[in-house]
C-alpha positions in Angstrom: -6.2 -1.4 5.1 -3.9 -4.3 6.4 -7.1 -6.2 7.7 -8.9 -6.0 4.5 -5.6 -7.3 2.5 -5.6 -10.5 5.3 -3.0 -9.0 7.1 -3.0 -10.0 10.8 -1.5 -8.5 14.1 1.5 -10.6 15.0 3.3 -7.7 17.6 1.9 -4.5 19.5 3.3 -2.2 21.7 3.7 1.2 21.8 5.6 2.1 18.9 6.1 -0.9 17.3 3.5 -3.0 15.0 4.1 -5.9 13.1 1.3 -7.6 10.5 1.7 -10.5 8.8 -0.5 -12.3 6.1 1.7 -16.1 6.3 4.3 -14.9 3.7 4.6 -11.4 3.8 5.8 -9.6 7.2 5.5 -5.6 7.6 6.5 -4.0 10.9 6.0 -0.3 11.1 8.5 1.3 14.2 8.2 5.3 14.9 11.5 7.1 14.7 13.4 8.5 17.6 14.6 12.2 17.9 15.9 13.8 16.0 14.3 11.9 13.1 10.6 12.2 13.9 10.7 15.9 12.6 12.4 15.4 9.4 9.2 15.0 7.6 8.4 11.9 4.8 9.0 12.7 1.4 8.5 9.9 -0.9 11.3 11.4 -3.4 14.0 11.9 -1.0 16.7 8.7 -0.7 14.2 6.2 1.7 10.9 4.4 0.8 9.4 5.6 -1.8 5.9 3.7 -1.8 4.4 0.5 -0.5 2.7 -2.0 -3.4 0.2 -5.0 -2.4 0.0 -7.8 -4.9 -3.1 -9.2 -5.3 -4.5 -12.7 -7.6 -7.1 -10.4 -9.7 -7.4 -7.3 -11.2 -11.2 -7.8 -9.9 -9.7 -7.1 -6.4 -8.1 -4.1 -7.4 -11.6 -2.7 -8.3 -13.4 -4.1 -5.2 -10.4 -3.0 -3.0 -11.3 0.3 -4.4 -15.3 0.1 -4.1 -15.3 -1.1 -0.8 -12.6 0.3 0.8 -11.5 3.9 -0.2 -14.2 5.0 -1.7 -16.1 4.0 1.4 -13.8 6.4 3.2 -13.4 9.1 0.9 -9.9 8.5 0.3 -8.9 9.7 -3.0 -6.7 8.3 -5.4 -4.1 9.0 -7.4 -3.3 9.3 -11.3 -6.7 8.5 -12.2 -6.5 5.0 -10.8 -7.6 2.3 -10.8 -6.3 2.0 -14.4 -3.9 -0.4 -16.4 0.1 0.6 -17.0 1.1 -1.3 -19.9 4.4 1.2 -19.5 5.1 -0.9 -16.5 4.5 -4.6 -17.7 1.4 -6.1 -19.6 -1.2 -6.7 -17.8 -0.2 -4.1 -14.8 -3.3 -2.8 -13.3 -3.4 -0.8 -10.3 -4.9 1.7 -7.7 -2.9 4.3 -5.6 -3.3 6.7 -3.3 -1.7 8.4 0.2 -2.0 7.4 4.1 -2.4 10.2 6.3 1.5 10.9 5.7 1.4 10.9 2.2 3.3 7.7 1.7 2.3 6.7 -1.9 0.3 3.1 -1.2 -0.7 0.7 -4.2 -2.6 -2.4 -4.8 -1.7 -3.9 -8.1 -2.3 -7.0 -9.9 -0.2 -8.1 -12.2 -0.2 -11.4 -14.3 2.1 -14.1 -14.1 5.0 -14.0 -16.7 4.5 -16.8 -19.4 
């Protein structure tokens, strides 16, 4: 998913990843014992989910179309949709990696 959203590899080894896109960095590190077992929960105190800007609510779509549906990922809350609850304009996709982490990609209009 990083890949498609322009992210580049800037750090790999084993346990440790870090991506970069030129402004936005994301490094990803696996716990050590004891925390590994605890098990993710995105409504216990932590990360709750992980939201990608992009420039067009037409990227949201293609995101979508070309890259989860492709791999018959599924999404969540009927998505993608528009939230006025959340702001005008607010138009996203979400759905789970593998651990159930709650990933977005939203777009969202400049304020006036």
């Amino acid at each position: 998913m990083l890949g498609y959203l322009e992210y580049r590899v800037v750090h790999e080894e084993p346990g440790v990843a870090g991506f970069s896109n030129g402004g936005v960095d994301l490094w990803l590190m696996a716990a050590d014992a004891p925390h590994d077992t605890a098990g993710f929960h995105r409504k216990r105190p932590g990360l709750n989910h992980v939201a990608f800007r992009v420039d067009d609510r037409a990227d949201v779509d293609r995101f979508h179309r070309e890259f989860l549906e492709p791999r018959g990922l599924p999404t969540l809350y009927g998505t993608p949709r528009d939230f006025p609850e959340y702001a005008p304009g607010y138009y996203a996709v979400f759905f789970e990696d593998p651990e159930r982490i709650k990933l977005e990609v939203v777009h969202l209009p400049p304020r006036r």
